[in-house]
N, C-alpha and C positions, 0 to 999 in steps of 0.2 A: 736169113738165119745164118747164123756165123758154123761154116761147117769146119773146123777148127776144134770145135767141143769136142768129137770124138763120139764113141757110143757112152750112152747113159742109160744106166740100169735100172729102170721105174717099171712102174706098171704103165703101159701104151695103152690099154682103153680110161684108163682114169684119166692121164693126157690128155686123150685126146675130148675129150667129155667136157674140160674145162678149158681148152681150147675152140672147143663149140661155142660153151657158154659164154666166152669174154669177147668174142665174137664178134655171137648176135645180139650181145650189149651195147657194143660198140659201133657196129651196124645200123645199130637201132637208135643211138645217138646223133648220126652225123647226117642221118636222113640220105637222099639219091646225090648231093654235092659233094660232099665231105668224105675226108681220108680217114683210114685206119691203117694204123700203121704194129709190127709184131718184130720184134727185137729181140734177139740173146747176149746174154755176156755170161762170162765166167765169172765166179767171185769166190775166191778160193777153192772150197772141193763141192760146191753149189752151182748148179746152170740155174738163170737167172732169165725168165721170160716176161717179155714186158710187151703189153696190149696200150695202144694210145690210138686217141683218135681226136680230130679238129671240132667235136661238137661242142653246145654253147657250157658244158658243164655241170654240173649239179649240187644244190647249194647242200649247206654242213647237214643242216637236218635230217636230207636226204641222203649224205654221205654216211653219218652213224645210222643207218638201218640197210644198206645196201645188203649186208649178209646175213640180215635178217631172216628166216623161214617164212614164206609167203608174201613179204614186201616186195612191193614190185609199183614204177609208175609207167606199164604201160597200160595201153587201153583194156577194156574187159576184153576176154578170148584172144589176146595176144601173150598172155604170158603167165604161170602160177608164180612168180616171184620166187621160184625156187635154187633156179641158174647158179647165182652166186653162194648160197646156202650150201650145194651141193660140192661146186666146186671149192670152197673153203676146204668141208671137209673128206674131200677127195687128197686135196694138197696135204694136208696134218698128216692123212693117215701113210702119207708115203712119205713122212718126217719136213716136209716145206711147210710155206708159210703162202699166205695171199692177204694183198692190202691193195686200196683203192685210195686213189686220191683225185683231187678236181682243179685246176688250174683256171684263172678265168680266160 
């Protein structure tokens, strides 16, 4: 993380909540092989946190419902589908924004 940014004034458990959440998304993508990688930039008066990771991606369909409440593709008892729901509007309420995208 680029310590450069300086302090930033949020709420730290709402951070850190969807710091969890993008995670163990991410985590949960790339399976025991695969990297996850967690990046900052500056862009203007906005810190800019960016979650990637080397897994096989996931197609449109499943892209337009990722923030959906209760969608979720993992197995039963691993997950309510809530993750990104939360952190969506974790982000909003502290004036940010969260978007997903899928590379092949």
């Amino acid at each position: 993380l680029d310590e450069s940014l300086g302090v930033v004034g949020t709420d730290e458990a709402m951070v850190r909540q969807i710091l969890d959440n993008l995670l163990d998304n991410a985590l949960a993508a790339v399976h025991e092989a695969g990297r996850v990688r967690v990046s900052t930039l500056l862009e203007g008066e906005r810190v800019c946190v960016e979650v990637s990771d080397d897994g096989p991606g996931i197609t449109p369909d499943t892209l337009a419902r990722v923030f959906d409440p209760f969608f979720t593709t993992k197995d039963p008892g691993r997950g309510a589908g809530l993750g990104l729901a939360i952190s969506l509007t974790y982000a909003e309420a502290m004036g940010g924004t969260l978007t997903a995208e899928s590379k092949p």
